[in-house]
C-alpha positions as CSV (number, residue, x, y, z in Angstrom):
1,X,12.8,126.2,-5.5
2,X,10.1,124.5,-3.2
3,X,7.9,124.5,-6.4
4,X,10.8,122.9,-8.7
5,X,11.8,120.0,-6.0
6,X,7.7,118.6,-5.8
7,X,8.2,118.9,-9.3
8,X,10.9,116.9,-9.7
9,X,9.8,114.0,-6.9
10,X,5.8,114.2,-8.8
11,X,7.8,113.8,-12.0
12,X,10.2,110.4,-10.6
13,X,6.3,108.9,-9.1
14,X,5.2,108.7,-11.9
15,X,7.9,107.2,-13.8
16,X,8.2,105.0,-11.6
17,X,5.3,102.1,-12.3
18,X,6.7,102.4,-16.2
19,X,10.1,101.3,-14.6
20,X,9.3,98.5,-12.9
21,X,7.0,97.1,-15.8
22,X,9.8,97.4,-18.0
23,X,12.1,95.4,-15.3
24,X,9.1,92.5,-15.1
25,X,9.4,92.4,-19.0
26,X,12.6,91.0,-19.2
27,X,12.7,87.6,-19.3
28,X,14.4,85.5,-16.1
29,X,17.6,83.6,-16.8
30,X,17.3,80.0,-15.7
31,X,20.0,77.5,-15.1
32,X,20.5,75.4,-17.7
33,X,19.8,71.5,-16.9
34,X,20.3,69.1,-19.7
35,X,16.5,67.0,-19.1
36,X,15.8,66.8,-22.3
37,X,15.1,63.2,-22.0
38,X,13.8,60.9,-18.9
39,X,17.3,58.9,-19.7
40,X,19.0,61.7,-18.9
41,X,16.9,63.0,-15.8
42,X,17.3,59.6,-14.4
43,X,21.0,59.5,-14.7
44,X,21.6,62.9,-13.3
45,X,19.7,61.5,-10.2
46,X,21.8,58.1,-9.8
47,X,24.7,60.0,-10.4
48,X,23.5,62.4,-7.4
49,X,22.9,59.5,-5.3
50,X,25.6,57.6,-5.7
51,X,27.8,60.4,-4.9
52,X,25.8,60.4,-1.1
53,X,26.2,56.6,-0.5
54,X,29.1,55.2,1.8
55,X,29.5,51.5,0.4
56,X,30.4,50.9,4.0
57,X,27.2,51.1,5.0
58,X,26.0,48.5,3.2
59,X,28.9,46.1,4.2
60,X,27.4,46.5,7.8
61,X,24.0,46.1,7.0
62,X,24.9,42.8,5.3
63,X,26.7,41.6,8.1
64,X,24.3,42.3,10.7
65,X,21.2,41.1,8.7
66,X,21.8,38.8,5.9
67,X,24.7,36.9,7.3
68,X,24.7,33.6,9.5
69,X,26.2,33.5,12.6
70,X,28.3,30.6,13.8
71,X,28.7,27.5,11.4
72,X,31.9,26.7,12.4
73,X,35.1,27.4,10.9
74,X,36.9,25.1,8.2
75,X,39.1,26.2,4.6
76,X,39.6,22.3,3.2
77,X,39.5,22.1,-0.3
78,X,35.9,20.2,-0.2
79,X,34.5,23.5,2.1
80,X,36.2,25.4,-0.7
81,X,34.4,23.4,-3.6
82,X,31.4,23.7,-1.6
83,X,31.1,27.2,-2.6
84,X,30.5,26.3,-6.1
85,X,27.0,26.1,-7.1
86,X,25.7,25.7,-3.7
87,X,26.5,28.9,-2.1
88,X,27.1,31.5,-5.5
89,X,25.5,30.5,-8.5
90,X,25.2,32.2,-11.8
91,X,21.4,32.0,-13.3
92,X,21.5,32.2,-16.8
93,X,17.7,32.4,-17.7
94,X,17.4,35.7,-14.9
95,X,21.1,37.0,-15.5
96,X,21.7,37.2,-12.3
97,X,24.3,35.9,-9.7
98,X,22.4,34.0,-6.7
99,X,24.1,34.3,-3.6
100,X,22.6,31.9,-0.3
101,X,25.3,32.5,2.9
102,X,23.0,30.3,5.0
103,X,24.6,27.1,2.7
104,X,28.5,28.2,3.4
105,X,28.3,26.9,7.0
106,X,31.5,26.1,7.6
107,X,33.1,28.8,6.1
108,X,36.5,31.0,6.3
109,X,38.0,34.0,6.1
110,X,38.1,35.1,2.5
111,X,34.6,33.3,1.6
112,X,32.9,35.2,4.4
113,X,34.2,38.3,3.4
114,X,33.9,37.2,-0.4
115,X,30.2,36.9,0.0
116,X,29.7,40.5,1.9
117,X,31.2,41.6,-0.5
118,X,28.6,40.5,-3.1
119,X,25.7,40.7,-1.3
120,X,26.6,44.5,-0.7
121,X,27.3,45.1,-4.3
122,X,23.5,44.1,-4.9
123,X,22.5,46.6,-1.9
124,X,24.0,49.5,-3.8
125,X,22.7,48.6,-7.1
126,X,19.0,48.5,-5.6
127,X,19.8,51.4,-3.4
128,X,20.8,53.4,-6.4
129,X,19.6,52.0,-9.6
130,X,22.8,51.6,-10.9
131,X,23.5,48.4,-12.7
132,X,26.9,46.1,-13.0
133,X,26.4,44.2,-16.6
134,X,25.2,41.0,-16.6
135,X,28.8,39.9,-18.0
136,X,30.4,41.1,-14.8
137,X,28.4,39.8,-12.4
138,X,29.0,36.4,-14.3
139,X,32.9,36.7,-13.5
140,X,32.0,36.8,-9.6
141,X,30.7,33.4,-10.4
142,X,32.9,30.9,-8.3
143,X,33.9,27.2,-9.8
144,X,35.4,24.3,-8.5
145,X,38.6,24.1,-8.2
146,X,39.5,27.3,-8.9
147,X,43.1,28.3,-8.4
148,X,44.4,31.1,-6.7
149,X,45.2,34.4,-8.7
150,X,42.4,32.5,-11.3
151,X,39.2,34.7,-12.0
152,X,37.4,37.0,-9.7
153,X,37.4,34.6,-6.8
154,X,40.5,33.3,-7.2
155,X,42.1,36.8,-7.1
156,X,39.8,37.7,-3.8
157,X,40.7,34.4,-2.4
158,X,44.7,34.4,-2.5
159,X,47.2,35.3,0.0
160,X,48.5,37.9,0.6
161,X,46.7,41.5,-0.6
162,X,44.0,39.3,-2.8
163,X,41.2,41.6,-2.1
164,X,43.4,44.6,-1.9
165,X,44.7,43.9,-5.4
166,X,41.7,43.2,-6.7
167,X,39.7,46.3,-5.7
168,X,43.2,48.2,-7.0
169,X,43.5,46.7,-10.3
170,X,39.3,47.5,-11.1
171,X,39.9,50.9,-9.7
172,X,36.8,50.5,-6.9
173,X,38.2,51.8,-4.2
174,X,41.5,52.8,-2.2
175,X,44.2,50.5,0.0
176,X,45.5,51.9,2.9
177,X,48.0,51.5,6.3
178,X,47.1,53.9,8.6
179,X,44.4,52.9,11.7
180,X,43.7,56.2,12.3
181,X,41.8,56.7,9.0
182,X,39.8,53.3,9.2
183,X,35.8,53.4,10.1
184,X,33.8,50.5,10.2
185,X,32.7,49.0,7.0
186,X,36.3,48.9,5.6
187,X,37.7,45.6,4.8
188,X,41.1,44.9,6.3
189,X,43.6,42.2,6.0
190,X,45.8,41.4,8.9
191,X,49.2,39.6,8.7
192,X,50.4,37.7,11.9
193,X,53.7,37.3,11.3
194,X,56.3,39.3,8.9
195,X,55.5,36.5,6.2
196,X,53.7,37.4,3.0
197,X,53.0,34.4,0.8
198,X,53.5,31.0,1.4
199,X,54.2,31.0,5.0
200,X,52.2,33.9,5.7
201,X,49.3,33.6,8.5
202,X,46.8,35.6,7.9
203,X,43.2,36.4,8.2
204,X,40.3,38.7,5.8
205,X,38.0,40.5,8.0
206,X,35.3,43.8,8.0
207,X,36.8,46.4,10.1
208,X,34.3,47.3,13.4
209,X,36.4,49.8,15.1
210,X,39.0,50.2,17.7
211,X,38.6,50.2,21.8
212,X,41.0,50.2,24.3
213,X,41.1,47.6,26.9
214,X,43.9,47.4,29.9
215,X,46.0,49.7,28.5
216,X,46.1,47.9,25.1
217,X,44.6,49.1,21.6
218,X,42.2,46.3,20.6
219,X,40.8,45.9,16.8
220,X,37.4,44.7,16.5
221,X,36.7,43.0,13.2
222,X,34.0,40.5,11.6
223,X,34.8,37.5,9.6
224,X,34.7,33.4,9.9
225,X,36.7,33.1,12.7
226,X,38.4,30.2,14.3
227,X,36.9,28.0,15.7
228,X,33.0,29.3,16.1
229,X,32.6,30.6,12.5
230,X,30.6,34.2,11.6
231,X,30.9,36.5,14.1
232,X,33.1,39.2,16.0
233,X,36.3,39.4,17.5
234,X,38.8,41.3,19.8
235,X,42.3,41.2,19.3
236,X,45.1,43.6,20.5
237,X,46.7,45.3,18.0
238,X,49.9,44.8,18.9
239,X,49.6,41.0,18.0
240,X,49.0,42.0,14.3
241,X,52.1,42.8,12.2
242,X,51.1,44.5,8.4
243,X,47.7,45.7,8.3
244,X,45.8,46.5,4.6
245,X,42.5,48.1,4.8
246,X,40.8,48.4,1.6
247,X,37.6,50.9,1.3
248,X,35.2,50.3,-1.7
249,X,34.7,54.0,-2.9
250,X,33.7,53.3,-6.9
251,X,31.3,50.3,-6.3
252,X,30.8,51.0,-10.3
253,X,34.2,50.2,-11.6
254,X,33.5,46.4,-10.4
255,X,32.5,46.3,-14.0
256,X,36.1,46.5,-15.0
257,X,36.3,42.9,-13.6
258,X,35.5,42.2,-17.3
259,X,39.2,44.2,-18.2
260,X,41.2,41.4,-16.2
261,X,43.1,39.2,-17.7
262,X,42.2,35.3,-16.9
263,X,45.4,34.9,-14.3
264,X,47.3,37.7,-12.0
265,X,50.7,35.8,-11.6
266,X,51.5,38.1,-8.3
267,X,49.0,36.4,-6.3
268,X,49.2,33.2,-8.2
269,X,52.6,32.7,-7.3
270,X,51.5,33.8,-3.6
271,X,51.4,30.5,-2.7
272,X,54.8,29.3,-4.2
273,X,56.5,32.5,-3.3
274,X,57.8,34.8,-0.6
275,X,57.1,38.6,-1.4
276,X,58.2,41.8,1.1
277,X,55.4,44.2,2.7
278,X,57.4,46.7,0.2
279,X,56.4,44.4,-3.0
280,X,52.6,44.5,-1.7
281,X,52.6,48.3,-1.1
282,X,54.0,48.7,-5.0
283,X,51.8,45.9,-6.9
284,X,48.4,47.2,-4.8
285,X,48.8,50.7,-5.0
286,X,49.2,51.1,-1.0
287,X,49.0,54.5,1.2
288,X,51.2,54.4,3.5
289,X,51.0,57.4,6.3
290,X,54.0,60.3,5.4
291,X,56.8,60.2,8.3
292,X,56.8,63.0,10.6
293,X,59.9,65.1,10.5
């Protein structure tokens, strides 16, 4: 029996080595990667990055290093106007849209927000070496006179959910009610009155956060404020009456801007009209937080 069993165990030693060569013959599967061309390598990385970026992060960094400060706060139609050609230009023989903040001093709301807005656009396509088309970028272009609900600008620049529509209607990012889910970098539109149209009062900022102060919820925000210009404010919330952030998540669908038709009459007829918080909810695509039961 002893003799059989150092048999058997000599027998499995030796078979052993012919085993594991056999094993180390078969080939490895790999995971399959579709590189079979640098286009296609590259993409696969942009797509990778782009999935990391928060846009808000390059709203901030705007604000806090290629933005004025100050300049003083007016929305005539000449500081309107103004932002034609002297503070977004479009340069035909580079393709490219040239934006200088420094010349929009004084500015208001919806410019100073307008121009973060573009500014950060070009952040993310360096950061990621993704690219709007050169026919897009040419709609942010801003002319005199334009009207409200006219164009790019003209949609960003209306009352009422402007910005909000705009970023629904291209499918770049997501409108939303709730505080609680707003972080800095968001833009938010605050109503000061029930009004939505032409008597609303209003004001387009970047969201900063919340802080409590005296036993009130306070809102800071960043914008061209009244009556210093580009900076930060304070406010309690309970002086604001609708709130609309509006979070850029799909920088890329800004390309749609090229899908628009030339006019949106909703926020054309935002200065002629009066329109519910209801209407602005349905025509922007609008979370609003679920009522606890």
């Amino acid at each position: 029996m002893t003799r059989l069993l150092c048999f058997i165990i000599s027998f499995l030693i030796f078979l052993a080595p012919v085993f594991a060569g056999s094993q180390q013959d078969k080939p490895k599967k790999l995971k399959t990667r579709d590189f079979s061309s640098a286009a296609k390598y590259k993409q696969k990385i942009r797509e990778q990055q782009t999935a990391q970026v928060n846009f808000s992060q390059y709203v901030l960094f705007v604000i806090q290093k290629q933005m004025p400060v100050g300049g003083g706060y007016s929305a005539t139609p000449e500081t309107v106007n103004h932002l034609a050609g002297n503070v977004v230009s479009w340069d035909a023989e580079a393709q490219k849209l040239v934006i200088t903040p420094l010349n929009a001093r004084p500015s208001f709301c919806s410019a100073a927000c307008y121009l973060v807005l573009l500014q950060a656009l070009q952040k993310w396509e360096q950061h990621t070496g993704n690219k709007l088309p050169a026919e897009a970028w040419q709609l942010f272009n801003i002319c005199e006179n334009q009207a409200d609900g006219h164009g790019v600008w003209g949609r960003a620049n209306a009352n009422g959910p402007g910005l909000a529509k705009l970023v629904s209607d291209v499918g770049a990012g997501v409108n939303f009610t709730d505080i609680a889910l707003a972080r800095p970098g968001d833009f938010l539109k605050i109503f000061w009155g029930p009004d939505i149209g032409r008597k609303e009062r209003g004001h387009l900022v970047v969201y900063l956060g919340a802080e409590k102060k005296n036993d009130r919820i306070y809102l800071r925000y960043w914008s061209a404020n009244t009556p210093d210009g580009y900076g930060t404010k304070s406010v309690p919330l309970d002086s604001m009456h609708h709130l609309i952030f509006t979070r850029i998540t799909a920088p890329q669908n800004f390309a749609n801007v090229t899908k628009l038709p030339a006019t949106d009459p909703l926020l054309e007829a935002m200065l002629t009209r009066d329109f519910s918080f209801a209407q602005v909810i349905k025509m922007c695509r609008i979370r609003i937080p679920k009522k606890q039961k």
